[in-house]
C-alpha positions as CSV (number, residue, x, y, z in Angstrom):
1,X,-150.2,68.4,-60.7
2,X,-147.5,68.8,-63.6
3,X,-145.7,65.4,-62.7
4,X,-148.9,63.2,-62.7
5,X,-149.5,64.6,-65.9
6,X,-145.8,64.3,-66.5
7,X,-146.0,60.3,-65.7
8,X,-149.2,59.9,-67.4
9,X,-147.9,61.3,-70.9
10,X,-145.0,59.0,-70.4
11,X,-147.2,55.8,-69.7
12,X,-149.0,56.8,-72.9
13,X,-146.1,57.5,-75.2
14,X,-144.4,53.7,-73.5
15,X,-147.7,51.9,-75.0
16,X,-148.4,53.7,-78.1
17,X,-147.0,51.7,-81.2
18,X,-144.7,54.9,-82.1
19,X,-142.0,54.2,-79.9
20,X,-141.7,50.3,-80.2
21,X,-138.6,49.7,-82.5
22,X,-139.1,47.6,-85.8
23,X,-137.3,44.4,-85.8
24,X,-135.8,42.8,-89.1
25,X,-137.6,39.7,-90.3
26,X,-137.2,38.3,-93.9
27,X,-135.5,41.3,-95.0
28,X,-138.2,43.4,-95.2
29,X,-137.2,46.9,-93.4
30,X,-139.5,47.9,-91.4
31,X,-141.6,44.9,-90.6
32,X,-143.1,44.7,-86.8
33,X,-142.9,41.0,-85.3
34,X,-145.3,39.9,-83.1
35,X,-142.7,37.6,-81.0
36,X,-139.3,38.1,-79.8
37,X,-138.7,35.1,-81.3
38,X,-139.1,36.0,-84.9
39,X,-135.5,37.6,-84.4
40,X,-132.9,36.2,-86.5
41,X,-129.3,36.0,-86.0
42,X,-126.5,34.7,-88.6
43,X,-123.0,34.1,-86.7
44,X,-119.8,34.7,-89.3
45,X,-117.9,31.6,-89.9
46,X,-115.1,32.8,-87.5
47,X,-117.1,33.6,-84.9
48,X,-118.7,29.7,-84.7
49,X,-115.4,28.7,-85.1
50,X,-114.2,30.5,-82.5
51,X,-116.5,28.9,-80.4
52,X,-115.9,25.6,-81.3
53,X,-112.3,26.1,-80.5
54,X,-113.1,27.3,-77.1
55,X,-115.6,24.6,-76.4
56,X,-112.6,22.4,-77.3
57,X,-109.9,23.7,-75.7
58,X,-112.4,23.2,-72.4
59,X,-113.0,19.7,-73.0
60,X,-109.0,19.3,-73.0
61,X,-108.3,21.4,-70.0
62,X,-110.9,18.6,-68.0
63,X,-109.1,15.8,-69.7
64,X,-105.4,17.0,-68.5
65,X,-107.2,17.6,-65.0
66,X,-108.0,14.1,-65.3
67,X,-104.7,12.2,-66.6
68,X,-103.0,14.5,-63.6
69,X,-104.8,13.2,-61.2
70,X,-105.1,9.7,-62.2
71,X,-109.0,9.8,-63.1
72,X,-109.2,9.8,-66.7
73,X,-110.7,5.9,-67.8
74,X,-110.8,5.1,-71.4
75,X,-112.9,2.6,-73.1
76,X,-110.9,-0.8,-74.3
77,X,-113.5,-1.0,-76.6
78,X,-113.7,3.0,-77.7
79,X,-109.9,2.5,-78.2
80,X,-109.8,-0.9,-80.3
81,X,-112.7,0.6,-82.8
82,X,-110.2,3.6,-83.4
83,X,-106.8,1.5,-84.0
84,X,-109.4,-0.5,-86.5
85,X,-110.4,2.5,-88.0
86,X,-107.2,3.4,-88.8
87,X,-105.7,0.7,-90.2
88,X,-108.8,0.3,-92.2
89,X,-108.0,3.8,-93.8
């Protein structure tokens, strides 16, 4: 029957090395990796600090949660080691 033959070619072409795309390691073009893992990614500068700012301006939207409802507890200690940091300089 045409589409078992159909299916079959398809299985074929899915496991042959042909169609299995080449991934960029070490700058070589090209160049097959054996793991997914050998995948590299390099973030710009912006883009991490984009991140950091949105990881920040979370961590300040729970503290105003906090002081607004009364929850927010600050270490005596955690607050006398910065006022001696400061006036150390």
């Amino acid at each position: 029957m045409k589409i078992d033959d159909r299916v079959s070619n398809y299985m074929a072409l899915l496991n042959s090395e042909a169609v299995k795309p080449a991934v960029q390691s070490g700058g070589a073009l090209g160049s097959r990796a054996t793991a997914p893992s050998a995948v590299e990614v390099d973030l710009s500068s912006a883009a991490v600090q984009l991140a950091e700012d949105e990881a920040r301006r979370e961590r300040l939207n729970v503290i105003r949660q906090q002081l607004a409802e009364g929850s927010y507890n600050i270490s005596g200690k955690d607050v006398a080691d910065k006022m001696l940091n400061i006036l150390k300089g």
